[in-house]
C-alpha positions in Angstrom: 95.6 83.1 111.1 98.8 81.2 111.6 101.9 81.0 108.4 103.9 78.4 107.5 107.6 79.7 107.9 110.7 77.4 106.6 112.1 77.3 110.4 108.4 75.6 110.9 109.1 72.7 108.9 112.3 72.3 109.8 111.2 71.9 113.4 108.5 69.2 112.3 111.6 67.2 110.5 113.9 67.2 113.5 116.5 69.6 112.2 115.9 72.7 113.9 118.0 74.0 116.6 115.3 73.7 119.8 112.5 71.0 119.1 109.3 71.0 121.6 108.4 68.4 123.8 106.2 65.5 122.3 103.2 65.8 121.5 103.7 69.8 120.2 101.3 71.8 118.4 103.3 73.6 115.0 103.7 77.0 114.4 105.8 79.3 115.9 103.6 82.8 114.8 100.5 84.1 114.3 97.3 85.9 115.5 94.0 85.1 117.3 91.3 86.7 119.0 91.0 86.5 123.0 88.1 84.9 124.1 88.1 84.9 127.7 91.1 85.8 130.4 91.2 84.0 133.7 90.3 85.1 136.8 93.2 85.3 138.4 95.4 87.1 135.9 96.6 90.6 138.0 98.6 91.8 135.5 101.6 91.5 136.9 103.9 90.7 134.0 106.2 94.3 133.3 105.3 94.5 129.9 102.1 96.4 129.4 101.4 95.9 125.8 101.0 92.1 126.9 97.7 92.8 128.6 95.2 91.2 126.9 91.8 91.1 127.5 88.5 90.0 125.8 88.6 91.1 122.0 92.1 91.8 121.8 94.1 90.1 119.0 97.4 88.4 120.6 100.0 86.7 118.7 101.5 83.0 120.1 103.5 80.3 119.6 102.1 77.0 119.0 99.5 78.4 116.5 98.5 75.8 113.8 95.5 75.2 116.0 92.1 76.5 116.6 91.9 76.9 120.2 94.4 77.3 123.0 94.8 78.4 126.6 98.6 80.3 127.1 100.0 81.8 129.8 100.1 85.9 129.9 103.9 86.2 129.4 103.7 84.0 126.1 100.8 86.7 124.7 101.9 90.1 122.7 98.6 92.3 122.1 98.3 93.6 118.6 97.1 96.7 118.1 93.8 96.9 116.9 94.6 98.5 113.3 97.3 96.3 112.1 95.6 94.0 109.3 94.9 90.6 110.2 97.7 88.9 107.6 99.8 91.5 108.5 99.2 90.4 112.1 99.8 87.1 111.6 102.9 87.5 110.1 104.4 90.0 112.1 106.3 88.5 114.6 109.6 86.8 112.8 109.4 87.6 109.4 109.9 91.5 110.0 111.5 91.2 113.3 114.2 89.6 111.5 114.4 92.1 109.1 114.5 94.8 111.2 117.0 93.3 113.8 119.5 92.7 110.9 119.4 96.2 109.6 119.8 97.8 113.0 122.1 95.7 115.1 125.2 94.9 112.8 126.3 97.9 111.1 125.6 102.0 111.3 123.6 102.4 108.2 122.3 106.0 106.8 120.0 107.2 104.7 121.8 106.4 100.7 124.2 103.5 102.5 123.2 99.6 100.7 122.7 96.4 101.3 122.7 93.0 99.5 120.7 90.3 100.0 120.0 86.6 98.4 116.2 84.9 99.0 115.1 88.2 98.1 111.7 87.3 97.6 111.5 84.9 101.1 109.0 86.5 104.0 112.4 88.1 105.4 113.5 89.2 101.8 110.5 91.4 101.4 110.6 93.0 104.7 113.9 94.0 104.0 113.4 95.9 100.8 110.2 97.7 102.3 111.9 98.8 106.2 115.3 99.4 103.9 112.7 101.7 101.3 111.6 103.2 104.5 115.2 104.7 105.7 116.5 105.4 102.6 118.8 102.7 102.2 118.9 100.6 98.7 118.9 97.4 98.4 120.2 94.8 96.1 118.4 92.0 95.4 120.0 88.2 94.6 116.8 85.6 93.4 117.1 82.5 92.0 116.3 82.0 88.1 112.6 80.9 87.6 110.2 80.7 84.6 108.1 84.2 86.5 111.7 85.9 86.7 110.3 89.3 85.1 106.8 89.3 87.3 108.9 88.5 90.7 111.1 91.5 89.5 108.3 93.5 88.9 106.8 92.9 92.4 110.3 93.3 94.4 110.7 96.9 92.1 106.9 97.5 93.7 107.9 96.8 96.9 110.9 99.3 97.0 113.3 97.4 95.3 116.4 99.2 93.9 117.7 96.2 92.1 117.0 92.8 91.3 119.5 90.2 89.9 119.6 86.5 89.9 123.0 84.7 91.1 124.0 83.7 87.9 124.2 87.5 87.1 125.9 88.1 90.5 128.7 86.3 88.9 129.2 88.5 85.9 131.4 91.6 85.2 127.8 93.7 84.7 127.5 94.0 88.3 129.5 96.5 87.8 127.4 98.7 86.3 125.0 98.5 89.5 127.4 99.9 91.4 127.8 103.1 89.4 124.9 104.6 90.9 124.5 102.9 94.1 127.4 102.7 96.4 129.2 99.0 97.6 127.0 97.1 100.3 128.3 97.6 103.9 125.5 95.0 104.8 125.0 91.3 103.2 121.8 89.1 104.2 122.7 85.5 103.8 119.8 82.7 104.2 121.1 80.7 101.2 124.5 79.6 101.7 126.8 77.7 98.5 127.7 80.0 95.6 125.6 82.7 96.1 127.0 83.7 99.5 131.0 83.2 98.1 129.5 85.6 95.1 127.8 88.3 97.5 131.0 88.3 99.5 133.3 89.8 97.0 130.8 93.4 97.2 130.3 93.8 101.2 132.3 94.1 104.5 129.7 92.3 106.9 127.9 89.4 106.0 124.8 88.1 108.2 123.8 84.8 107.9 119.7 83.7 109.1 119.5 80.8 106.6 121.3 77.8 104.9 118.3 77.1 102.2 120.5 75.3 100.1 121.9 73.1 102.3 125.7 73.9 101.8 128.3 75.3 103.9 129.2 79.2 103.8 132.6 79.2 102.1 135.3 82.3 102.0 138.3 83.1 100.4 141.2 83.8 102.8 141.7 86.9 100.9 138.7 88.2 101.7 139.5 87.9 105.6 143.1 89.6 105.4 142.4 92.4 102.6 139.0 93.2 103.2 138.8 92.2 107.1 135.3 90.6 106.4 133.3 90.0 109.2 130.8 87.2 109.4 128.2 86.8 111.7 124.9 85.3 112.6 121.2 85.9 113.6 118.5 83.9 115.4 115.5 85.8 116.3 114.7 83.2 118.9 118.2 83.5 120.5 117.5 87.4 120.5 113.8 87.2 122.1 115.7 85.0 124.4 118.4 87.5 125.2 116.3 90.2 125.8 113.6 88.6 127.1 113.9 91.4 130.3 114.7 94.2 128.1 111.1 95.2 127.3 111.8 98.6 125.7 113.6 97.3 122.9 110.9 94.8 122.0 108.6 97.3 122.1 110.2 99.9 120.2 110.7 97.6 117.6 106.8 96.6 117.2 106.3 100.1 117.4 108.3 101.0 114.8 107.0 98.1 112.7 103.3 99.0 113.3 103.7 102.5 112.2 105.2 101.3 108.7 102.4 99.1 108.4 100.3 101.7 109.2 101.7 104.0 106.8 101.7 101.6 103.9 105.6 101.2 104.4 105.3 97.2 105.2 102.9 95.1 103.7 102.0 91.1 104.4 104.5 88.8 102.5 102.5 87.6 99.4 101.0 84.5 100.7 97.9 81.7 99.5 95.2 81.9 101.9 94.3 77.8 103.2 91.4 76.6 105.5 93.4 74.9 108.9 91.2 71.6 107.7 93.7 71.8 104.1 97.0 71.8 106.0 97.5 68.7 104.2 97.9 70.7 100.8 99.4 73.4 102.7 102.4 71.9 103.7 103.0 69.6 100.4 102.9 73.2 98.4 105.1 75.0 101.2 107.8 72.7 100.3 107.6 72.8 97.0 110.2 75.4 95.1 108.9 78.9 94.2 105.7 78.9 95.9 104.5 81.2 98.5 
């Protein structure tokens, strides 16, 4: 089982920031079943977990295919127990999510955090992990004919708030912060508008995403009164970083496995397609609103 992320298609168009060598095979996550390992694998490569053998489920890049041969190293073995979609969609979705939360500022149990593309594959994995340790979240979604059953299903997930951007822009917000305090944390993977809005209720904003195609703009005030800081993530550039720091990747599926376990972290609501439909697949995955 293999998803269809944005950064997917925007490798296919050109645009992203490391493009495969020609011909490439899409897909940059998902899960499949080991059918056979060569005979001269020793297992020799320091990370344990990476052992696979016959049976085991690993995850891999190039995975809008039905059968591959991959190199050990490029292999992580899921555990047995993790459910197949949330397998599949394990490996940059959440990882994101988690990375975000933990690496850029000290937060504790009752501290909050803000967010736009609330209801994106990162979105959701950052109102359940955030549900997890006690930290609210609130959420910033764009305006759609569904708005009160997307709402609904964020506020399932563990959502302490959900508001669109036009009502980020409104003296009501206000009132959210009555009971919850001001985010220390902003999530940006929009860009435009709804990140100048977001930045007037925080003191670090993370950008992952530009989904609307426009630049992230500040005012200077915010730099010398508030001392905003703005930074960026790229879950590729962090794999990449700590590529021989195997504890820390570990920890982190670790810590991701057990929520799933636990109920904490579910799969991203998704449409289930035959590999033979990708047609349809990727015509719908670029279409607004659709999952």
């Amino acid at each position: 089982a293999a998803p269809i992320n944005p950064a997917d298609i925007n490798m296919i168009q050109g645009t992203y920031a490391i493009l495969p060598p020609l011909p490439a095979v899409g897909g940059n996550e998902g899960v499949g079943e080991v059918l056979e390992v060569g005979r001269l694998i020793t297992f020799s490569f320091p990370c344990p977990p990476s052992r696979c053998s016959a049976g085991d489920a690993a995850g891999t890049p190039g995975t809008w295919r039905t059968r591959g041969v991959f190199p050990e190293e490029e292999l992580l073995k899921v555990p047995s127990d993790i459910p197949l979609l949330c397998a599949a969609t394990l490996s940059v979705n959440p990882c994101t999510a988690y990375r975000m939360l933990a690496d850029f500022e000290t937060l504790a149990p009752g501290d909050s955090v803000i967010q736009n593309a609330a209801n994106s594959g990162v979105g959701q994995a950052v109102i359940q992990i955030a549900k997890a340790s006690g930290i609210k979240t609130i959420n910033v979604v764009r305006d759609r004919p569904d708005l009160p059953q997307l709402v609904e299903r964020l506020m399932a997930l563990g959502a302490d708030h959900v508001v669109t951007e036009e009502m980020l822009r409104k003296p009501e917000m206000k009132d959210i912060f009555k009971n919850t305090p001001k985010p220390r944390l902003a999530l940006n993977c929009v860009g435009g508008k709804s990140t100048t809005e977001m930045l007037r209720h925080l003191q670090t904003m993370v950008t992952y995403g530009g989904m609307a195609k426009q630049p992230v703009m500040v005012p200077v005030s915010a730099f010398i009164f508030r001392d905003v800081r703005l930074r960026g993530f790229w879950m590729t550039q962090w794999r990449k970083d700590h590529a021989q720091d195997q504890e820390s990747l570990g920890s982190m599926m670790d810590a991701l496995c057990q929520l799933i376990r636990r109920g904490q972290l579910a799969a991203p609501a998704c449409t289930e397609v035959p590999l033979q439909d990708y047609k349809a697949a990727l015509e719908a995955s670029t279409k607004p609103f659709t999952s």
